[in-house]
DRENVEX-51875 format. One record per residue: x, y, z of N, C-alpha, C, CB in turn; residue number from 0. Coordinates in Angstrom, 1 decimal. Glycine has a CB too. Layout:
<torkes>
X | Y | Z | X | Y | Z | X | Y | Z | X | Y | Z | NUM
...
</torkes>
This chain:
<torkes>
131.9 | 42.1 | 106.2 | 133.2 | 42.5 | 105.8 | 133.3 | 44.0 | 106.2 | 133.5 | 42.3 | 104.3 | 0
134.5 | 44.6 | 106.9 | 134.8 | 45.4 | 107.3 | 134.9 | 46.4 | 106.2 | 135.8 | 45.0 | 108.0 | 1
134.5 | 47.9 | 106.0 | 134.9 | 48.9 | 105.2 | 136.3 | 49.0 | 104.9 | 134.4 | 50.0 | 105.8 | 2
137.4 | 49.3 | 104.1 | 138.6 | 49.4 | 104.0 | 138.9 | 50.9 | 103.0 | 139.1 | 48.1 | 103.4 | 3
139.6 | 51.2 | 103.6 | 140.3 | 53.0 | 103.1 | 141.2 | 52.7 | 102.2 | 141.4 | 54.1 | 104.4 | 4
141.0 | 53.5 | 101.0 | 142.7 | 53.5 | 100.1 | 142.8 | 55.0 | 99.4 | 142.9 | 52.0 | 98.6 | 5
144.2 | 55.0 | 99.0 | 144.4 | 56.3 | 99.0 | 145.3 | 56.1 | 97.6 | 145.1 | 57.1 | 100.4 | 6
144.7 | 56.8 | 96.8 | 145.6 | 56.4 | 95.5 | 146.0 | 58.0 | 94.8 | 144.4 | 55.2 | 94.2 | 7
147.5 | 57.7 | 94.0 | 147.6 | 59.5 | 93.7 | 147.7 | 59.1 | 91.9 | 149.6 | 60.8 | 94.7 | 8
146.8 | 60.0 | 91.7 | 147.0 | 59.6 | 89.9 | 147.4 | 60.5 | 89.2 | 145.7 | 59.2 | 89.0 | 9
148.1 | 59.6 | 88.0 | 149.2 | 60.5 | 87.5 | 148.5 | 60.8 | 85.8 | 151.1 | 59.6 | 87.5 | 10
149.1 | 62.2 | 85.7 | 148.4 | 62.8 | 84.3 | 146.9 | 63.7 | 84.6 | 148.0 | 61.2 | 83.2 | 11
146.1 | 64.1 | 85.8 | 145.5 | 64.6 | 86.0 | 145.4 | 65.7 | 86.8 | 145.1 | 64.0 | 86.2 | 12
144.4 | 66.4 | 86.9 | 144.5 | 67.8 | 87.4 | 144.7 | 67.5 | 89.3 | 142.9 | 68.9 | 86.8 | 13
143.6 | 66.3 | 89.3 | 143.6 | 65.9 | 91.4 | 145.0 | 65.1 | 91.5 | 141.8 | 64.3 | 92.2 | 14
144.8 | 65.4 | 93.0 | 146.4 | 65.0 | 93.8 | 146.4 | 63.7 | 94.8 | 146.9 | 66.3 | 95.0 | 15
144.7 | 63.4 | 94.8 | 144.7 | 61.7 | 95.2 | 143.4 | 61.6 | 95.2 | 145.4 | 61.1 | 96.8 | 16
143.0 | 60.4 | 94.9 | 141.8 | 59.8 | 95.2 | 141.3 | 59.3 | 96.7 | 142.0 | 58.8 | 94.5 | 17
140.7 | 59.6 | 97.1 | 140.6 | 58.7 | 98.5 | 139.1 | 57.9 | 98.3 | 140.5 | 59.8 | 100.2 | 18
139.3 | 56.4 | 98.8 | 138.1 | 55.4 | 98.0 | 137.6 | 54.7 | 99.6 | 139.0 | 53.8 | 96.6 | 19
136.8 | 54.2 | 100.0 | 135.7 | 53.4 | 100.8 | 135.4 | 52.4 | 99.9 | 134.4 | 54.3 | 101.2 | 20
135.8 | 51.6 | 100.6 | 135.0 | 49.6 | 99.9 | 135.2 | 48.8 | 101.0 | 136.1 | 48.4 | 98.3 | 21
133.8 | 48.3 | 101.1 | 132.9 | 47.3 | 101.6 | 132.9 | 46.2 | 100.2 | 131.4 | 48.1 | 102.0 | 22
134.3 | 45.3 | 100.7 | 133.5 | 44.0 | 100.0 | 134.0 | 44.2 | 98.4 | 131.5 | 44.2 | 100.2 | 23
132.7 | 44.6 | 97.5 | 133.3 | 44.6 | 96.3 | 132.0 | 45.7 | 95.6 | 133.7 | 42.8 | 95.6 | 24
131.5 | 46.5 | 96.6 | 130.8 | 47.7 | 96.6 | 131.9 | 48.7 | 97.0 | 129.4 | 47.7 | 97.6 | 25
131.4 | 50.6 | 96.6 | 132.0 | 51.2 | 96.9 | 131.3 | 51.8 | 97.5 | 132.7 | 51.6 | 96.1 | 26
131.6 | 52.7 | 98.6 | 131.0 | 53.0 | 99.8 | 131.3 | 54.7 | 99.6 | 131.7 | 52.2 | 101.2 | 27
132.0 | 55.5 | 99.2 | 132.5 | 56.5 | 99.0 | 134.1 | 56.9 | 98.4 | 132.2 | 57.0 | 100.1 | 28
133.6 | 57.8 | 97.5 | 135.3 | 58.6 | 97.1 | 135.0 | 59.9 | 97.3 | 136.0 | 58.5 | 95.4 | 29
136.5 | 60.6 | 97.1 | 136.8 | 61.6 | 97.1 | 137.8 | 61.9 | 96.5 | 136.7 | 61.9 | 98.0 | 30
138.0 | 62.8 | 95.6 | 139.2 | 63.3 | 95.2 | 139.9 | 64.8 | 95.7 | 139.0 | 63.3 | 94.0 | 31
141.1 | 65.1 | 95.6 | 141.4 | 65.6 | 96.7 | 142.2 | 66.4 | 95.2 | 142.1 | 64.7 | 98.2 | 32
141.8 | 68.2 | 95.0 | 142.1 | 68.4 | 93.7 | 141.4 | 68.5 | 92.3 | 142.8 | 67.7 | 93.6 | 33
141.8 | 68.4 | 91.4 | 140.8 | 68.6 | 90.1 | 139.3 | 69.4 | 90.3 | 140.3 | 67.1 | 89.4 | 34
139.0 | 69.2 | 89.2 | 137.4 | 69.8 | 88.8 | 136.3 | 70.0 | 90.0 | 136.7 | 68.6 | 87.6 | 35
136.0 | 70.6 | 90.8 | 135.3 | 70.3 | 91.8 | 134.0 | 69.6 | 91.4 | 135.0 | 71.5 | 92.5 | 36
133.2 | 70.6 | 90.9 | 131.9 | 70.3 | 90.5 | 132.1 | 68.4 | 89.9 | 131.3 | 71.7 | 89.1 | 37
132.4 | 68.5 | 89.0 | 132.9 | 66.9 | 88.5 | 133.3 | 65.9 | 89.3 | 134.1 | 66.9 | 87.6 | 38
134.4 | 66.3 | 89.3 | 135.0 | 65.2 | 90.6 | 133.9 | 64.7 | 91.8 | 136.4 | 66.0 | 91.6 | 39
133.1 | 66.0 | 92.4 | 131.9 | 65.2 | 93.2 | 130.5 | 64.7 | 92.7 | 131.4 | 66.1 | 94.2 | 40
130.6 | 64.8 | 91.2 | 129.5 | 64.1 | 90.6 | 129.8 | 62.8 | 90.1 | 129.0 | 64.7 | 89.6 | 41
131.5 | 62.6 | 89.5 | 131.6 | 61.1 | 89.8 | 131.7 | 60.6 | 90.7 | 132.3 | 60.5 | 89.3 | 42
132.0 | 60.8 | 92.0 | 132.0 | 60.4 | 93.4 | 130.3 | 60.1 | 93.7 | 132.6 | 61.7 | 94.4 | 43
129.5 | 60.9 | 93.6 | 128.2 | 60.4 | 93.7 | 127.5 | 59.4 | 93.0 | 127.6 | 61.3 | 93.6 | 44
127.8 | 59.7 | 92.0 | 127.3 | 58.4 | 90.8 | 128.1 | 56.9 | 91.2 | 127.9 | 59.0 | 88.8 | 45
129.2 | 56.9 | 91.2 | 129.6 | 55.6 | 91.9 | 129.2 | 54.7 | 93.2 | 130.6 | 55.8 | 92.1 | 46
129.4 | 55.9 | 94.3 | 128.7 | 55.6 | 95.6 | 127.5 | 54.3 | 95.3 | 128.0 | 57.2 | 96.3 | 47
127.8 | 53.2 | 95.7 | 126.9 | 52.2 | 96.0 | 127.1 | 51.0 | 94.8 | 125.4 | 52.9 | 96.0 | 48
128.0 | 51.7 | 94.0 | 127.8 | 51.1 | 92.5 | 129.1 | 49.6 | 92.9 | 128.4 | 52.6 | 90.8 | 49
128.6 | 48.7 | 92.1 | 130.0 | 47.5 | 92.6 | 131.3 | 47.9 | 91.5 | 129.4 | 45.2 | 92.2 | 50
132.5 | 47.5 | 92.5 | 133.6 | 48.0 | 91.8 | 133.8 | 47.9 | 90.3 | 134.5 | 47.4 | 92.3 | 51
133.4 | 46.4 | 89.6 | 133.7 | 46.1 | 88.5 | 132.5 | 47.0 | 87.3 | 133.6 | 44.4 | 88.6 | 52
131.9 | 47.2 | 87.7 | 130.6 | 48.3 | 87.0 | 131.0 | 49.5 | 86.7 | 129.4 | 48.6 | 87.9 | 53
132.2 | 49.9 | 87.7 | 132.6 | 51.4 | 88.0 | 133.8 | 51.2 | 87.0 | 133.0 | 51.9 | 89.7 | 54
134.5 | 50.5 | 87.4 | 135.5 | 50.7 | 86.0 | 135.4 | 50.5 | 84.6 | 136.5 | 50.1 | 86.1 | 55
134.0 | 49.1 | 84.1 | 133.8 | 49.4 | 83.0 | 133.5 | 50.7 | 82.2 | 133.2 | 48.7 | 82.8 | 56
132.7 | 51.3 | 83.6 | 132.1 | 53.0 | 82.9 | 133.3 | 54.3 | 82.4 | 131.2 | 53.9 | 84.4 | 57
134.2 | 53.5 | 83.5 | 135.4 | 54.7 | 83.4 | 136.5 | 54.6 | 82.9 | 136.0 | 55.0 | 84.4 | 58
137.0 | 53.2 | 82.7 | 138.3 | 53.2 | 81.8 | 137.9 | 53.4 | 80.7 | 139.0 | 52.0 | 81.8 | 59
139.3 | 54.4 | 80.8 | 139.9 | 54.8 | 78.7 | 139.2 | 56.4 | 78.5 | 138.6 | 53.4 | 76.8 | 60
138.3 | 56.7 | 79.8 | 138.0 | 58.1 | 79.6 | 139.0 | 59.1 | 79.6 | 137.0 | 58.6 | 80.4 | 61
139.5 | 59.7 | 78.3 | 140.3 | 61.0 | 78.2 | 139.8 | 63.1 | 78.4 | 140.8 | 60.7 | 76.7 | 62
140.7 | 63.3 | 79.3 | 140.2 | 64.6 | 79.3 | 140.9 | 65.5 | 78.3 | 140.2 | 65.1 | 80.7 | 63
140.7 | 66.2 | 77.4 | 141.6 | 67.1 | 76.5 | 143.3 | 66.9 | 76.2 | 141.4 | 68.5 | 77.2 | 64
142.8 | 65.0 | 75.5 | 143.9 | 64.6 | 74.8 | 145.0 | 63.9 | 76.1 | 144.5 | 66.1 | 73.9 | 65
145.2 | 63.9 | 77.4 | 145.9 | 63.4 | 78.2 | 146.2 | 62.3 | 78.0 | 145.5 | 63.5 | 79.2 | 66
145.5 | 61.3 | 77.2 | 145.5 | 60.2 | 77.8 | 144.7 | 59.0 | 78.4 | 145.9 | 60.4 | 78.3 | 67
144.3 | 60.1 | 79.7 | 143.1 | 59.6 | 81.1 | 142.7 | 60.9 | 81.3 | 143.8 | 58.7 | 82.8 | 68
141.9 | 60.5 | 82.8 | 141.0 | 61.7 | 83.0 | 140.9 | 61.2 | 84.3 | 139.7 | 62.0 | 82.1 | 69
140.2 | 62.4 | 85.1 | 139.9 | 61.8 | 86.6 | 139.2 | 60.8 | 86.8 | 139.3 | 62.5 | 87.3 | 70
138.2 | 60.4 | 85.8 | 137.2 | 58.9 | 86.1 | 138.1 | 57.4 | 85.5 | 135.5 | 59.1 | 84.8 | 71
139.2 | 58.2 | 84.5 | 140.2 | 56.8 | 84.2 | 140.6 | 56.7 | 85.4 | 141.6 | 56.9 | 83.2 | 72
141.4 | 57.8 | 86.2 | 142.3 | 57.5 | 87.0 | 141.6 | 56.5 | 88.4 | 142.8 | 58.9 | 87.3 | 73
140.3 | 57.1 | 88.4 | 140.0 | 56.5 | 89.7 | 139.7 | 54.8 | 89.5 | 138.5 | 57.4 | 90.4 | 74
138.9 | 54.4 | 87.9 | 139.0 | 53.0 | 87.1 | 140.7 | 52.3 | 87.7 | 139.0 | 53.5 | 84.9 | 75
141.2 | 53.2 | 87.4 | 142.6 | 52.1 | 87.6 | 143.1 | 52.2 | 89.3 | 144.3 | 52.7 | 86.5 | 76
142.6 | 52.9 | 90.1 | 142.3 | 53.0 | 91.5 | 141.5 | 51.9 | 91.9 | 141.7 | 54.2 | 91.8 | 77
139.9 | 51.6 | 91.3 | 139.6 | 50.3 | 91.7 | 140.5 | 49.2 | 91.0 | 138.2 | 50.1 | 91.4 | 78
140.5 | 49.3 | 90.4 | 141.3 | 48.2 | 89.7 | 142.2 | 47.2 | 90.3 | 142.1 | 48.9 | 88.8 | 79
143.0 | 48.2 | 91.2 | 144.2 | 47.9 | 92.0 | 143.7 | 47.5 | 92.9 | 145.2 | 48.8 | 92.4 | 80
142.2 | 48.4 | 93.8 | 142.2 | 47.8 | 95.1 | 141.4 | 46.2 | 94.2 | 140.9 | 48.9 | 96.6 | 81
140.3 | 46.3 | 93.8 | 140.1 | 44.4 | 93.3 | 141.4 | 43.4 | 93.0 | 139.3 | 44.2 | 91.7 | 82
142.6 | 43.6 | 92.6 | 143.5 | 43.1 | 92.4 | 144.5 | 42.7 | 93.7 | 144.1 | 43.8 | 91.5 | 83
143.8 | 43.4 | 94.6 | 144.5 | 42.9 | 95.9 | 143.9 | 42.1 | 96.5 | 144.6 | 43.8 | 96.8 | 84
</torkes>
């Protein structure tokens, strides 16, 4: 199966898009584009390799200072969408 690109912009957070890599129903790389540097590339690393459905149990419902969500929700409902496709 071919790698596939998606580009997701999440709302309620400090980043201005996600950009995701999936192979299949592994994740191959993200990036967020915006928010927390240091953070944002440590959940990007910790995911890398991890299968989609693993990644969002870890991440959905995480709030950052009362928002709501957080950058690791946001990217949870980023896979979310690409598995739903």
């Amino acid at each position: 199966m071919a790698t596939k690109s998606n580009i997701y912009y999440p709302q309620g957070t400090c980043s201005q898009a996600i950009l995701t890599e999936i192979d299949g129903d592994t994740i191959v790389r993200v990036q967020f584009v915006g928010g927390c540097s240091g953070n944002t590339q440590g959940i990007a690393a910790l995911v890398a390799g991890m299968k989609i459905n693993e990644a969002i149990s870890r991440l959905e419902g995480i709030d950052c200072a009362g928002r709501g969500t957080s950058c690791p929700d946001q990217l949870a409902r980023a896979l979310r969408k690409i598995a739903n496709e």
